[in-house]
C-alpha positions as CSV (number, residue, x, y, z in Angstrom):
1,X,-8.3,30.6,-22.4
2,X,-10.0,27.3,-23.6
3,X,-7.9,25.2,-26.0
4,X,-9.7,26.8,-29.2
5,X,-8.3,29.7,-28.3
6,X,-4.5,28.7,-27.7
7,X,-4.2,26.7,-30.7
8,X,-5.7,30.1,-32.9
9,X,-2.6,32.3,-30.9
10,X,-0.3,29.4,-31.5
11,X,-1.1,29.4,-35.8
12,X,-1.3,33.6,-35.6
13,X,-4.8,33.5,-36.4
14,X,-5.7,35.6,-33.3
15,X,-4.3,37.1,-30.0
16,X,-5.4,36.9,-26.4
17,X,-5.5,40.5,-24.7
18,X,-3.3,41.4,-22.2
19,X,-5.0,40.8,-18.6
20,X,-6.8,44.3,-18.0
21,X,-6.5,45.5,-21.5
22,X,-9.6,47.3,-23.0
23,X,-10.2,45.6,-26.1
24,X,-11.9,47.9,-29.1
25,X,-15.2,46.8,-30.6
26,X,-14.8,47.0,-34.9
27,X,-16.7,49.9,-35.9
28,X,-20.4,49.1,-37.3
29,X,-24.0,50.0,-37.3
30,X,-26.0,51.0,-34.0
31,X,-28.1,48.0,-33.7
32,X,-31.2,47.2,-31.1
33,X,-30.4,45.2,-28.1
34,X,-31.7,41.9,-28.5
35,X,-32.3,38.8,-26.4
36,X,-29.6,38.0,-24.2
37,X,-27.4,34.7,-26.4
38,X,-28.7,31.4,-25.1
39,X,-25.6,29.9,-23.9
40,X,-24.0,26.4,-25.4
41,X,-22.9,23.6,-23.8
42,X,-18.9,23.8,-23.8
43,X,-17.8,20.9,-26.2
44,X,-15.8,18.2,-24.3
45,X,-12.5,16.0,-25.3
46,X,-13.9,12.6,-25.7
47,X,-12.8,10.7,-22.5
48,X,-9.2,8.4,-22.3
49,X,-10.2,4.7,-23.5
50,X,-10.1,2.7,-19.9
51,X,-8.4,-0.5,-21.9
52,X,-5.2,1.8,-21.9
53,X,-5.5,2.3,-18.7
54,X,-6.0,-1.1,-17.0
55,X,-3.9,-2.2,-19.1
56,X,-1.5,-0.7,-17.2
57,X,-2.2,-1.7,-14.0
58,X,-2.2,-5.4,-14.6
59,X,0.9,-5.7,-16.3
60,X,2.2,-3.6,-13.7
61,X,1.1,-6.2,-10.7
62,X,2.0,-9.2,-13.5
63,X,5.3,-7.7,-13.4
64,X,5.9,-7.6,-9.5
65,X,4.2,-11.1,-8.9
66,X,6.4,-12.5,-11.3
67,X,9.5,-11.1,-9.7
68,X,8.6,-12.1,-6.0
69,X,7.9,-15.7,-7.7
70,X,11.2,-15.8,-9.9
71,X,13.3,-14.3,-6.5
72,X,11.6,-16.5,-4.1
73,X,12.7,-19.4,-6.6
74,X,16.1,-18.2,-7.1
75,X,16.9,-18.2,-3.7
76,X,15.3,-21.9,-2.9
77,X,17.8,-22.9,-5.7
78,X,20.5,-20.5,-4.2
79,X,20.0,-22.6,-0.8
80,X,19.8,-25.9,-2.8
81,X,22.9,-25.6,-4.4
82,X,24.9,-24.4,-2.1
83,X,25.7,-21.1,-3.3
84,X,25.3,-19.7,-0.3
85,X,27.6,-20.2,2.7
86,X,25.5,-23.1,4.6
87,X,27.6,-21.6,7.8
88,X,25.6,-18.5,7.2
89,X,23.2,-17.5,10.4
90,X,18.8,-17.4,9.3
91,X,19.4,-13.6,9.9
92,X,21.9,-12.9,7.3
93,X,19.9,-15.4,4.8
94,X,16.4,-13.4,5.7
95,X,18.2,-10.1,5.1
96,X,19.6,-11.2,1.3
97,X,15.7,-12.4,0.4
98,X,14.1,-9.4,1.9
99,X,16.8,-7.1,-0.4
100,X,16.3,-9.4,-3.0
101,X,12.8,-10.0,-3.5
102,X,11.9,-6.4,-2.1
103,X,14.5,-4.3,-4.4
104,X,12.9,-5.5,-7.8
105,X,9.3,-4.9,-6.4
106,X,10.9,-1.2,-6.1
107,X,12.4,-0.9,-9.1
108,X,9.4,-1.9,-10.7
109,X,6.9,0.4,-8.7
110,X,9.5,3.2,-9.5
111,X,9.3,2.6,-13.2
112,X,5.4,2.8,-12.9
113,X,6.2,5.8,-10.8
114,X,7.8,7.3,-13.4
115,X,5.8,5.9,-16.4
116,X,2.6,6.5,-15.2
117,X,2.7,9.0,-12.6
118,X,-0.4,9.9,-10.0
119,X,-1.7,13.4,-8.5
120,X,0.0,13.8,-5.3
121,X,-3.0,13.4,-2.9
122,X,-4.4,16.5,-0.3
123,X,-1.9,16.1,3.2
124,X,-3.9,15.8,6.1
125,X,-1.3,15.4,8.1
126,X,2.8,15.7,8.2
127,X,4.8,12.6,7.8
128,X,6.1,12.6,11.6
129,X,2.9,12.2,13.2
130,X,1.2,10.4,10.4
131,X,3.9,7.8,11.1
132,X,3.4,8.5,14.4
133,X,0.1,7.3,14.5
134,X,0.1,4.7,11.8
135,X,3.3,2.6,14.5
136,X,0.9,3.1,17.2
137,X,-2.3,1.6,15.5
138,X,-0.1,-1.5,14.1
139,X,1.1,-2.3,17.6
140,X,-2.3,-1.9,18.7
141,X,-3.8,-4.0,16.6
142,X,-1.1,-6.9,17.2
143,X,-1.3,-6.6,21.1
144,X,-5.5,-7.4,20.7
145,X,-5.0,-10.1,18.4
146,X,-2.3,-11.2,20.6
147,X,-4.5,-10.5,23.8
148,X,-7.2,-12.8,22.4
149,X,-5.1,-15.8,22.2
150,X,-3.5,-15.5,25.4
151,X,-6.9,-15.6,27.2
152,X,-7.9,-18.4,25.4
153,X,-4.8,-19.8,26.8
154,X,-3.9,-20.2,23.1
155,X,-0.5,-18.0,23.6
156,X,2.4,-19.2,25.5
157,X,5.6,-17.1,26.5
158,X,8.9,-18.7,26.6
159,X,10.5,-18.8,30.0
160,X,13.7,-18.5,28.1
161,X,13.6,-16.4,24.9
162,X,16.5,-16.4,22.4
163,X,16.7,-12.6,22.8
164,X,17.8,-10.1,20.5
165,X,21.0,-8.1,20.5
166,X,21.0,-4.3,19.7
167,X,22.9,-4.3,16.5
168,X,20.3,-7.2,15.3
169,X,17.6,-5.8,16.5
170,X,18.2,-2.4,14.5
171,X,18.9,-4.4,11.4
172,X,15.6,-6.4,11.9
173,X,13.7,-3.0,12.1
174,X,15.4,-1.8,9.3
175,X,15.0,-4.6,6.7
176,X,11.0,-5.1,8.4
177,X,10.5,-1.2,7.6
178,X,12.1,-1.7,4.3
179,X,9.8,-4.4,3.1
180,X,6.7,-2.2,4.3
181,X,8.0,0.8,2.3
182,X,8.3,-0.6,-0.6
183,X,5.2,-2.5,-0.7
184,X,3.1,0.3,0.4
185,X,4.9,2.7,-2.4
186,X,3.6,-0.4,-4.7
187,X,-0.4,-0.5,-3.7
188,X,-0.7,2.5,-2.2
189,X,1.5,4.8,-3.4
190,X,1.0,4.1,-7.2
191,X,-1.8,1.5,-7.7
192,X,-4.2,2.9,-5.1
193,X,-3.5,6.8,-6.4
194,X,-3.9,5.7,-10.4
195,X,-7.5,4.1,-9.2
196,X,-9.1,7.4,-7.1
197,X,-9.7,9.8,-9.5
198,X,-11.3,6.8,-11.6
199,X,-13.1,4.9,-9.4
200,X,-13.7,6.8,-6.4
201,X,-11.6,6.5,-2.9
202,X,-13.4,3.3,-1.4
203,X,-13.1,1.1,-4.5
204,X,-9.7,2.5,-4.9
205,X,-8.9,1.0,-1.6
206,X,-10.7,-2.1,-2.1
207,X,-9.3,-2.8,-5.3
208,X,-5.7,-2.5,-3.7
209,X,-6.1,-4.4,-1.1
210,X,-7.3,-7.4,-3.4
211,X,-4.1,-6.9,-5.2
212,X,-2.6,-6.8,-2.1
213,X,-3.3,-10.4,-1.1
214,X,-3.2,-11.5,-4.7
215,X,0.5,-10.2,-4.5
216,X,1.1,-12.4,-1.4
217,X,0.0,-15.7,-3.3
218,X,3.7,-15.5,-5.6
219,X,4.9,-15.1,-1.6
220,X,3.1,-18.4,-0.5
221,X,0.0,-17.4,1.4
222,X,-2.5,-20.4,0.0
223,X,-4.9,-20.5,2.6
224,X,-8.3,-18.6,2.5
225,X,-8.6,-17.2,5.6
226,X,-4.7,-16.3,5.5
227,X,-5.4,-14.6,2.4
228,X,-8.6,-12.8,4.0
229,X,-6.5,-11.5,6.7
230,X,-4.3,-9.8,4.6
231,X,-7.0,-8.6,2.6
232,X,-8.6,-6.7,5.7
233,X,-4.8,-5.5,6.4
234,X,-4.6,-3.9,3.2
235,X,-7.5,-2.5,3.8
236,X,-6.9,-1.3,7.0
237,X,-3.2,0.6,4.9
238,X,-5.2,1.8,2.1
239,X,-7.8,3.8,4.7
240,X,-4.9,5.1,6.4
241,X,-3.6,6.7,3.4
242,X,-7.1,7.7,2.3
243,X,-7.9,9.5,5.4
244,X,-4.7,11.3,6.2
245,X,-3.5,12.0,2.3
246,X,-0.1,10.7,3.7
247,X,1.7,7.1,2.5
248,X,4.1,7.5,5.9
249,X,0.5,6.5,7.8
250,X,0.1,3.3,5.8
251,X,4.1,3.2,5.9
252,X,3.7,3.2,9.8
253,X,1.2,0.8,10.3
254,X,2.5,-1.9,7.8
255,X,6.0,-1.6,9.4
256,X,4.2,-1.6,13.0
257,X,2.1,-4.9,12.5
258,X,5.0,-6.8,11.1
259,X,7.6,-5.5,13.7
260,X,5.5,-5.7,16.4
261,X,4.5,-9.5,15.6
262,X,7.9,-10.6,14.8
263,X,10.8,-8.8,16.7
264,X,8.2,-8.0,19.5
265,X,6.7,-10.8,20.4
266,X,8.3,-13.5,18.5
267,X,5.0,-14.7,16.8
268,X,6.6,-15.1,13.3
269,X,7.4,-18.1,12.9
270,X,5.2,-20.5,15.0
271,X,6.8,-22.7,15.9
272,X,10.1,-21.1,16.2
273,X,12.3,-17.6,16.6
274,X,12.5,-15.3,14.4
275,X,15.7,-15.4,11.8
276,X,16.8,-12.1,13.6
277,X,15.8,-13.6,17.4
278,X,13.1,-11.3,19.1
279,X,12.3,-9.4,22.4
280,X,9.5,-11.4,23.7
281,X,8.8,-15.3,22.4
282,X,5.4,-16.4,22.1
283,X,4.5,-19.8,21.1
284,X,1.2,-20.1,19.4
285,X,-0.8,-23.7,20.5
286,X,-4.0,-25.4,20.0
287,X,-6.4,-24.7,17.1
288,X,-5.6,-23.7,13.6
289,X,-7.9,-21.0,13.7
290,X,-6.5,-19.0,17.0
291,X,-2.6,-19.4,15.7
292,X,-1.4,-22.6,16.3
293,X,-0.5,-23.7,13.0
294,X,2.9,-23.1,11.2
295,X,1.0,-20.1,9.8
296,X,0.7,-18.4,13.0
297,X,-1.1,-15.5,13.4
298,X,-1.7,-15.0,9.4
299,X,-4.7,-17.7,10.0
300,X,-5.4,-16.7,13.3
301,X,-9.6,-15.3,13.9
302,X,-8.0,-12.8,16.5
303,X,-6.2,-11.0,13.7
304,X,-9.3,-10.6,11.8
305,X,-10.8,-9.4,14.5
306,X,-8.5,-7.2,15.5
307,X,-8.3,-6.0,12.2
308,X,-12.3,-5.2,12.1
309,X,-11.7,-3.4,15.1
310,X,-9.4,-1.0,13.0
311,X,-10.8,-0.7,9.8
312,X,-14.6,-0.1,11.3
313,X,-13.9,3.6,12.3
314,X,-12.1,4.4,9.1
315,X,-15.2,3.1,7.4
316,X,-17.3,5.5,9.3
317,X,-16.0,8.4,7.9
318,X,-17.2,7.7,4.4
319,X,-15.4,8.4,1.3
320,X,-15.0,11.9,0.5
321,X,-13.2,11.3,-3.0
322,X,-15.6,11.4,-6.4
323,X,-14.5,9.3,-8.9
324,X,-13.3,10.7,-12.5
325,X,-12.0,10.4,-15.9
326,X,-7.9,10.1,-15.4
């Protein structure tokens, strides 16, 4: 039934048969088959204005940069002030900023969620291995980048790392795979599901993963090639969830890159331990550009190598999705 037809049965004007019903021609005059009806084109809703639409989007990102930038200030001030206990360890402090900053992004993505909701997207895969496989490319991916600076001798273990006890370590994993939840329900979850059916899977992807690093400028990421490297890493999360129709992929991945590089190998900070300690210590030395800056491995060319690596074969598969009005 086309909408002409549901809005004559809903004012009584006429009736759709029953399914299978034989439906009685009016009686008339016998008339002379004729030509065959040449048949019209079907008349078609004018299409949803796009200002609406993007609209959206960009007060939805105004609205989590903002909050990351007002959260990250509150706490400076918090720390300033002395509101906190100044007895309180770096662990306990990291865990309050990652709840802080991290619960509003969630709230707001939910409210989007909920707003503006998106076509759940085709499963490829269940959310066990798609996890799976998402943890096991993010360590990959951290190992070669880490791999590259140790042979250039740019990578140095501590004898003597800090360690990390079992209780923190769990609460390390917990708070890193919070973050990564919550920013890939963000950009890929919402923003990078509203943009497919528009723009077509690749663009959808790229245009995430440009909000992705524009997100990570109210976090403090300033230089270029910092920002290019997460650029390519949101990349590398939006293909994942592309590919495999399943968020616990990018989930997976994001959790596995950031785990991997700071309770791992103690990359994050350099140099430095991790608020939380880590299981390895790596010290990151020499130039800029392989790690040994106070940026670490966010400016390091390993990373975007490393990250080429990844993304190259999820490029190769093309983009399957066709773009449409939404």
């Amino acid at each position: 039934m086309n909408e002409e037809d549901a809005f004559g049965a809903l004012l009584g004007k006429t009736r759709p048969p029953k399914a299978g019903a034989l439906v009685a021609s009016p009686p008339g005059p016998a008339t002379a088959p004729g030509p065959a009806p040449v048949p019209q084109p079907a008349a078609t809703l004018p299409a949803k204005p796009a200002f609406g639409f993007w609209l959206l989007i960009g007060v939805g990102l105004a609205l989590n940069a903002a909050w990351i930038y007002l959260a990250t200030l509150l706490l400076d001030q918090a720390l300033t002030a002395g509101w906190l206990d100044p007895e309180m360890s770096p662990g306990k402090i990291d865990l309050i900023a990652n709840l802080l900053v991290f619960s509003g992004v969630l709230l707001i993505s939910w409210v989007l969620m909920r707003f503006s909701p998106v076509e759940a997207p085709k499963r490829l895969l269940r959310s066990a291995p798609a996890f799976a496989i998402g943890v096991a490319l993010g360590t990959f991916g951290m190992l070669i980048a880490l791999l590259q600076s140790w042979v250039g001798n740019h990578a140095v273990a501590n004898p003597e790392p800090a360690g990390i006890a079992g209780l923190e370590l769990i609460t390390a994993s917990l708070v890193t795979l919070f973050a990564a939840a919550v920013e890939e329900f963000c950009l890929r979850g919402w923003l990078q599901q509203r943009l497919v059916p528009r723009v077509g899977g690749t663009a959808a992807v790229t245009l995430a993963a440009i909000a992705f690093s524009a997100l990570h400028l109210s976090g403090g990421a300033r230089s270029v090639l910092s920002l290019a490297n997460i650029f390519l890493a949101g990349l590398l999360f939006g293909l994942l969830m592309l590919r495999t129709g399943n968020l616990w992929c990018s989930i997976g991945a994001h959790f596995a890159w950031n785990w991997s590089e700071a309770e791992l190998f103690g990359l994050d900070p350099n140099p430095g331990s991790p608020p939380h300690g880590s299981i390895f210590d790596f010290e990151l030395v020499g130039a800029a550009i392989w790690g040994g800056s106070g940026e670490g491995m966010n400016v390091a060319v390993p990373v975007t190598i490393a990250l080429t690596a990844l993304i190259l074969p999820l490029l190769a598969a093309g983009d399957r999705t066709s773009a449409g009005k939404t």
